[in-house]
N, C-alpha and C positions, 0 to 999 in steps of 0.2 A: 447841107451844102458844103460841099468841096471847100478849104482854105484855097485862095486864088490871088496872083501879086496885082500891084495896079496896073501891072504890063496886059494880064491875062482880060482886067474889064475894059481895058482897051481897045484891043484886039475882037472882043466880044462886040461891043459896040460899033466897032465899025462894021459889023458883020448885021447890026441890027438898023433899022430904018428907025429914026427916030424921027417922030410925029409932032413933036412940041418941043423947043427947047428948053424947056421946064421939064421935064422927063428923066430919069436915071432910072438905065436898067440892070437888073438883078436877075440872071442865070440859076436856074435850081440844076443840077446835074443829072440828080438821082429822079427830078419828074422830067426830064429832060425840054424844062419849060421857062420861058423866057418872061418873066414880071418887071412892070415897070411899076416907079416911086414917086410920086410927085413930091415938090417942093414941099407941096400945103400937105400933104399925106406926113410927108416926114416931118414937120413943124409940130406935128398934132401930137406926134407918137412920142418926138421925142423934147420937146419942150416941156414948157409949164403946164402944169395938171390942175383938177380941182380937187377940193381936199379930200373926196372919197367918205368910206365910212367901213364899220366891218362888215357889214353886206355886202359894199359893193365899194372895194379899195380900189384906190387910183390906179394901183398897178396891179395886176392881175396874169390871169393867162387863156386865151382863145377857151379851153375846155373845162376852166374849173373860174368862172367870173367872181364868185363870193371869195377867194383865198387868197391872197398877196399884203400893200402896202399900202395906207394910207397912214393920212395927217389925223393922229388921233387930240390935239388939243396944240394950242399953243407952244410952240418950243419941242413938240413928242408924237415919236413916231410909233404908229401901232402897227401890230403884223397881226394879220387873221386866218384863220381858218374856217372852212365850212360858215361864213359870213360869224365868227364869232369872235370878239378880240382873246388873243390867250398873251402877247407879249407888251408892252410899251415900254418904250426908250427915250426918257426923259433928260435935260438938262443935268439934273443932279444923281438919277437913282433908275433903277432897270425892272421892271414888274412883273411876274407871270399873274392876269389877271383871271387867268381862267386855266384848272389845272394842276399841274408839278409842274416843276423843275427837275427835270429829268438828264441825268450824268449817264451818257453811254458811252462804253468800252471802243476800241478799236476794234473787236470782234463783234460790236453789233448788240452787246448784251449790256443790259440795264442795271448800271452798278449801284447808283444813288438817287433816290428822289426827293424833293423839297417844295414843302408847301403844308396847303391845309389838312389834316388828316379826315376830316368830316365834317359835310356840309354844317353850321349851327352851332357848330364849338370855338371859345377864343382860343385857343391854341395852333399853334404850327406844330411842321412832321417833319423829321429826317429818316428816311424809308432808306433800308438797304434790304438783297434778299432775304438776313435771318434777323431782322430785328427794326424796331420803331422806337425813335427817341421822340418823346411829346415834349412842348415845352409851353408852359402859360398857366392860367390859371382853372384848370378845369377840374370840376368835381368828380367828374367818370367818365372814365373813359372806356374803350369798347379795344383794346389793343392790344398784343402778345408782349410788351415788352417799354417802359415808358419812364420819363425823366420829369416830373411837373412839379410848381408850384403850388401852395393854394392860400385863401385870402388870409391865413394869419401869419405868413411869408415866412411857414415852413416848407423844406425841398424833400420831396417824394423820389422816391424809385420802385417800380416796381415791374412785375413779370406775371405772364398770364391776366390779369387784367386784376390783377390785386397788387395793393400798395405794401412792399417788402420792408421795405426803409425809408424814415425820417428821418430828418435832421430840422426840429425843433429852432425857433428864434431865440436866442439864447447858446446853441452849439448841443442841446440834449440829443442823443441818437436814441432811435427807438426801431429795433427789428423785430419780425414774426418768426422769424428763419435763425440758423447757428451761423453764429462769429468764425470765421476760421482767417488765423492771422498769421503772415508771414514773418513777421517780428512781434516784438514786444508790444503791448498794453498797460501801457502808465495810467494808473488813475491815482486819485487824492487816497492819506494814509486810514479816514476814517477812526471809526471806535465800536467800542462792542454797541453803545446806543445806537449810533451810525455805521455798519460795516459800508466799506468800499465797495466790495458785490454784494449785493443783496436781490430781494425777489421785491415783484410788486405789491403780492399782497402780502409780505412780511416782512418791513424795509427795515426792522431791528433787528432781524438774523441774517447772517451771512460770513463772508472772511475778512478780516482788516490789517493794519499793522499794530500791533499792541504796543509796541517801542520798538527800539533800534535791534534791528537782524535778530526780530520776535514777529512770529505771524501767528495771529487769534483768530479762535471761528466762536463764534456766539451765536446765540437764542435767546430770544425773549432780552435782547438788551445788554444781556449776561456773557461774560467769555468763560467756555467748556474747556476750550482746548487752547494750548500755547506749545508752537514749536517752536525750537533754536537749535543753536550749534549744538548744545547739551545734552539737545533728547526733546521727549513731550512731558508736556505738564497739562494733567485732565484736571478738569475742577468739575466733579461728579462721577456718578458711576460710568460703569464700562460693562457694556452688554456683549455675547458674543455667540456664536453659535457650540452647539456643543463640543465637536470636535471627537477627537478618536487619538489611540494611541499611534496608528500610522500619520494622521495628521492632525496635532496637536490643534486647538483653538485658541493657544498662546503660545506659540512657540519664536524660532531665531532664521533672520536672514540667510538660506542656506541652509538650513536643517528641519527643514518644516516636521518631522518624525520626533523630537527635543523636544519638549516642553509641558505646557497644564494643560488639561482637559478635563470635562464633567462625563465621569463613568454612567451615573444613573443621578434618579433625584437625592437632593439633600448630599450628593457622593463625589468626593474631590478628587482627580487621578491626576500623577505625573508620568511622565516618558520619555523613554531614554533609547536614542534608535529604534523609533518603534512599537518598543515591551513597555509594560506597564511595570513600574518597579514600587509607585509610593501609592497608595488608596487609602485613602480617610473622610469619614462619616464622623455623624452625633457619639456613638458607642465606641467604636475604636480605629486605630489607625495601624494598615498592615503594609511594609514595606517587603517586595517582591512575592506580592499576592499571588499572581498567576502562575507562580514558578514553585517546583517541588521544595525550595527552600523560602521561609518565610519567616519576619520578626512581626509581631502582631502585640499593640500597645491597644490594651481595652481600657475602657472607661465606662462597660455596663451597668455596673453597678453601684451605686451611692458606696457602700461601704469598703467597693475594691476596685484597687485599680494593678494592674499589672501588665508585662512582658512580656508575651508567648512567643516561642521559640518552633521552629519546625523542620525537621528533616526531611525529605523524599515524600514531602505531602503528611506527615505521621507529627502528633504533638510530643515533642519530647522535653516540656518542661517550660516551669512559669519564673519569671523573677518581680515582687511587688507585694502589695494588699492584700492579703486574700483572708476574711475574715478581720481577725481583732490584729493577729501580728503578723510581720515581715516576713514571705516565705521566699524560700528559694526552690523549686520541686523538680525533682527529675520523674517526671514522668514515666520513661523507659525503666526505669530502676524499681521505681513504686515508693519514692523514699522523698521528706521536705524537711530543709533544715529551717526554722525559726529564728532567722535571724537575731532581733529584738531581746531573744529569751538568754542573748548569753549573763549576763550580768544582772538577770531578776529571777531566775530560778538558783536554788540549793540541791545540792546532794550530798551522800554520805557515801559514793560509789568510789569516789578520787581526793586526793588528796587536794589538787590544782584544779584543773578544768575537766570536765566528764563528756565526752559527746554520747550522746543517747541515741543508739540506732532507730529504736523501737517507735521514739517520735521525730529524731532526727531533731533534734535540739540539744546546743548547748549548756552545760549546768557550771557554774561555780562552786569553788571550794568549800567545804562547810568546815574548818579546819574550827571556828569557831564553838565552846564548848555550850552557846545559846540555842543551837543548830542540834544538839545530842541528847540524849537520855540514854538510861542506864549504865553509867559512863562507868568501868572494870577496868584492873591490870589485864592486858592482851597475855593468853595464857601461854608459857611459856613453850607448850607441848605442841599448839598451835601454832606458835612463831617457828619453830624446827620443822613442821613442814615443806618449808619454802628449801631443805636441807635437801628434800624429796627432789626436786625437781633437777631435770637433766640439762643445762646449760647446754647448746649448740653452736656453731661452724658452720655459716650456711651460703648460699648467695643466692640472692632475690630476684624473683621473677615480677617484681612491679615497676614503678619508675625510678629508680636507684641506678648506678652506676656497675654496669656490667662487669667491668673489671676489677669491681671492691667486692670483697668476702667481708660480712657481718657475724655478729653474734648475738643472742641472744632464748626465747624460751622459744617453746611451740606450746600454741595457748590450747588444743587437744589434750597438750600430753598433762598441761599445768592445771587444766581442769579434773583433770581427774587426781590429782592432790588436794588441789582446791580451787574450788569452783569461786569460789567469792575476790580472786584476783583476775579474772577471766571476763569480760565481756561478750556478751551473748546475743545473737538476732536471728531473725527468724527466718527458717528455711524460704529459698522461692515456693516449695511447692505449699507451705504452709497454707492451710485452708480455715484456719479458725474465724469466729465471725463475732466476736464477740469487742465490742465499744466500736465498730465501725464510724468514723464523724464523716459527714458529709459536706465539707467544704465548698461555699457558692462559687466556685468555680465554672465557667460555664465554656463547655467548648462545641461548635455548632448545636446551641440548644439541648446539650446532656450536661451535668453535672459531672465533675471531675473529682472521685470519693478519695481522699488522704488515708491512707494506714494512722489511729491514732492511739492503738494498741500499746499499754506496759508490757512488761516480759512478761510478770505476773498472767498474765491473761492467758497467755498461750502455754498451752500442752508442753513437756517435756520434750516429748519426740520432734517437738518442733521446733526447737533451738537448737543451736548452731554454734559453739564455741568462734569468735570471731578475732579474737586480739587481747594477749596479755596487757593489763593496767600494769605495769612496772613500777608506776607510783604508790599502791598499793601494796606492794612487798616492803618497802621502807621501814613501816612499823615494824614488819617482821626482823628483820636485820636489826633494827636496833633492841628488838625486844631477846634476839639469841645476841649481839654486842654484849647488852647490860650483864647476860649468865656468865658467857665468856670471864666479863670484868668481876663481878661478882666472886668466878671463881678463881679470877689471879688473885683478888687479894687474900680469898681466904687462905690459897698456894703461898702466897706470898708470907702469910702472915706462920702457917705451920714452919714452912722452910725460916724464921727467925724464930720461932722458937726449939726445932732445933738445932739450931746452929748454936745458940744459947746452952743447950744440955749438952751438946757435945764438945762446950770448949768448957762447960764446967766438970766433965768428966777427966778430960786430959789433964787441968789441973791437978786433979786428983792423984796423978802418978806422981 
């Protein structure tokens, strides 16, 4: 019906015949139909009501009779639908008693609902489209996503229809799921008995504070490990994987190529960008193994221990035990001095000290006349040999001073005066095979045979004039001195007695 002033029902009425003065009439426009209202019609409609019910509420509407308003109880008013109560409006408090609570948008779209989540449960629901918050005390629930109580008045949460997190009466939390924290985690400092973290079924290991800016990890009760500002402090072993020389299994911040690693079993290796430089085992221990130059410290053998040396991959000599004494050997050369022997062997070859090609040992003086037999004046005719020999003007082709001229013999030429001040050794190509000793020397699993041949032993054509003994002419000089002196005095002694006849001659005149 048309909005219409009081002018226009006016007007209308006067246009209508009115039948009863108890009558008011009412125009429809749109059915172009003229109703009339009585007194008592309009008393009924719009007076006092009876209290209705939800079937059949006092207010209603022509095509739907069971949905509107009624007097649902004393003091409260119900609203119904489809003859069912869903609302009441009470003095103190507002109800949905059937239903949600349902929060719609300005666009018509259902943002929030409240109420019960399912028929038979004490719980309420807060429903929005991606999630359900439960809240009461229910055992199980049936929900994607929920916030509840339960009767030992711990608080739940959980998702998927499983409980994630407790929080315990007392403040204990308990999750199924990772912690992920946007700040810090304070808990109590604990002890190795009691770590601060710990697991359930191992509540004596875990991490703790040991003491002040000290933090402990323990097992079984026990602290393993202690970190500080200083470093770590383990209390026990320390296992690791094997590692390699490009990456060490102990190595440094920054240099993972640096450090220890286990080459093989029972086998220790260190590295140094990389290369292997140190390797040590039960037998011996060789520093830059892998490289054509190497120092190699054995210990195979109960009775030897020594220092091998190596060039271009090639053994060039030992320094150490080998056997009873002290050897030094040049491998290369074929030649080992006995260190040990200088001051417990004798000879009768030097006056002073003797080096011995032949064994490559030092000898001591035998100057001593307990050290001698068949002890003779050195024959005079023998001593004038040394008169033989050609004294030279030379300069040296060894490690001497380029720009100094020397003198001295040439032991060639001194040997063939006499062989007995000349020192002899054996040609390289000498082949004699006689007193070979075999020396446990051991270099990859062959033995390493020592020359321990006298001069004696070898052939003629196999020695080698090697170096004038100069100490060993001594005797000689003094043995041609003493004739010398011998024959000034006898000069001496003729030239007074004549000097004597010739001044008792002149007398004479």
């Amino acid at each position: 019906m048309a909005d219409k002033t009081f002018e226009d029902f006016v007007e209308e009425r006067a246009a209508v015949t009115i039948a009863d003065a108890d009558e008011f009439v009412v125009r429809d426009d749109s059915a172009a139909d003229v109703k009339k209202i009585t007194s008592s019609s309009l008393k009924t409609a719009m007076g006092l009501q009876h209290n209705g019910s939800a079937a059949n509420p006092s207010y209603s509407f022509s095509f739907d009779s069971d949905t509107g308003i009624y007097r649902a109880g004393a003091n409260q008013l119900g609203f119904a639908a489809g003859g069912v109560e869903l609302l009441s409006v009470g003095s103190t408090d507002v109800n949905v008693t059937t239903g949600h609570l349902n929060l719609i948008s300005n666009t018509g779209a259902q943002t929030m609902s409240l109420g019960e989540w399912s028929s038979g449960f004490d719980y309420a629901a807060v429903e929005t489209p991606s999630m359900v918050v439960l809240m009461g005390n229910a055992s199980d629930v049936n929900s994607q996503g929920f916030m509840r109580t339960k009767g030992t008045g711990a608080l739940s949460l959980g998702t998927n229809n499983s409980t994630d997190l407790t929080i315990a009466n007392g403040g204990a939390v308990s999750t199924v799921g990772d912690i992920t924290a946007g700040g810090d985690i304070i808990t109590a400092d604990g002890s190795s008995a009691a770590p601060s973290h710990t697991f359930a079924s191992d509540p004596n290991s875990g991490v703790y504070l040991h003491d002040a800016d000290r933090v402990g990890i323990a097992t079984g009760g026990t602290y393993r490990l202690i970190a500080d500002s200083g470093g770590i402090i383990i209390n026990g072993a320390v296992e690791t994987g094997s590692g390699s020389a490009a990456t060490t299994a102990h190595s440094f911040n920054g240099d993972p190529d640096t450090g220890m690693f286990r080459e093989a079993t029972d086998q220790l290796a260190f590295a140094a960008g990389g290369t292997q430089t140190i390797l040590t085992k039960s037998s011996q221990t060789k520093i830059n193994a892998t490289t054509q130059q190497a120092l190699v410290v054995d210990t195979t053998h109960a009775s030897n221990a020594y220092i091998q040396f190596k060039t271009s991959g090639v053994n060039t000599g030992y320094i150490g035990h080998v056997g009873a004494p002290f050897y030094i050997v040049n491998s290369l050369a074929g030649g080992y001095y006995r260190m040990p022997q200088m001051g417990a062997l004798t000879t009768a070859s030097a006056a002073n000290v003797f080096f011995n090609t032949a064994n490559s040992s030092m000898y001591r003086s035998t100057s001593s006349l307990r050290y001698k037999t068949d002890v003779e004046d050195l024959d005079l005719a023998a001593a004038m040999r040394a008169l033989d020999m050609r004294p030279i003007w030379y300069r040296s082709l060894g490690d001497d001073r380029k720009d100094w001229s020397f003198y001295g013999l040439g032991a060639e030429e001194v040997a063939k005066v006499d062989p007995r001040v000349v020192e002899f050794a054996p040609t390289p190509d000498c082949e004699c095979s006689l007193h070979l000793v075999s020396h446990p020397i051991v270099e990859d699993g062959e033995p390493f045979e020592v020359d321990d041949r006298n001069l004696e032993d070898h052939t003629d054509d196999c020695l080698q004039p090697l170096n004038v003994q100069y100490s060993r002419l001594v005797p000689h000089l003094i043995r041609i001195a003493q004739d010398q002196r011998d024959q000034l005095i006898e000069i001496k002694a003729t030239v007074t007695s004549l000097q004597s006849r010739i001044a008792a001659l002149e007398g004479l005149q």
